[in-house]
N, C-alpha and C positions, 0 to 999 in steps of 0.2 A: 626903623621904618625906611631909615636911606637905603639898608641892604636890598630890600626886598623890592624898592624901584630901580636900582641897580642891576639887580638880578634881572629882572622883566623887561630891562632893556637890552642886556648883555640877551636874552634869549630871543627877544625881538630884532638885535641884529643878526642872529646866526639865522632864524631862518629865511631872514627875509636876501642875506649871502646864499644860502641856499637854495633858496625858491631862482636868483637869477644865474646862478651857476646849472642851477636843472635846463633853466630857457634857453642859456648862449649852447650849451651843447643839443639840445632836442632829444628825439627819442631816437633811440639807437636801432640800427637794422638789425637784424636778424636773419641767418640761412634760410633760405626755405626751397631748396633745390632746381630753382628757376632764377634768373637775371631781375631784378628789379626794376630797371627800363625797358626791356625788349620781351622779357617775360620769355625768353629760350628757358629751355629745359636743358640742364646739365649732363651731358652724356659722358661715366664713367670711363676710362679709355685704361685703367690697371688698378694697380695697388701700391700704398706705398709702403715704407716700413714697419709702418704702424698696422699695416692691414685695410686703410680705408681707402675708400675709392676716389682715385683722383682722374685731372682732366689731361689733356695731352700736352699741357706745361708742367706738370705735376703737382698742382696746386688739389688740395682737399676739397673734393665737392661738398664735403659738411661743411667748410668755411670761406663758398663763393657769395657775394652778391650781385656781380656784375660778369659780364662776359670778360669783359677787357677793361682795359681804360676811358676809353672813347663811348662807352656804355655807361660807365662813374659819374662820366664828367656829364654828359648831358643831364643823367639824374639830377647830380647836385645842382646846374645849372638852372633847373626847372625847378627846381627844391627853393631855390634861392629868390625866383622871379615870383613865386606862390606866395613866397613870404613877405614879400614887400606890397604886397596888394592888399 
């Protein structure tokens, strides 16, 4: 009988590590060919080795979500003051 509340705590704590491991990172962004703060649209400017289209730093427009940094930071910045509300 001890197993078995054993067990059901050992899995009571993994998800409940998990459920706040999911919270402190959030949900992750995703590409979507426009800036997440400013909402610019990505204009492709070549190719890279791979074939895909990059910007005039040569960064993968498949793998932008920001302009710059200064585009990031305010994101996060407002990401941050949203959540504390």
């Amino acid at each position: 009988m001890a197993d078995e509340i054993d067990m059901a705590n050992e899995q009571a704590e993994l998800f409940l590590r998990q459920s706040l491991a999911n919270r402190a990172t959030g949900p992750k962004l995703l590409p979507r060919g426009s800036c997440y703060n400013c909402d610019t649209h990505f204009v492709a400017l070549g190719k890279d080795a791979q074939g895909r289209d990059v910007d005039e730093r040569g960064v993968a427009i498949d793998e932008k979500l920001f302009c710059d940094k200064d585009c990031a930071d305010d994101f996060t910045e407002r990401e941050r003051l949203k959540a504390r509300r």
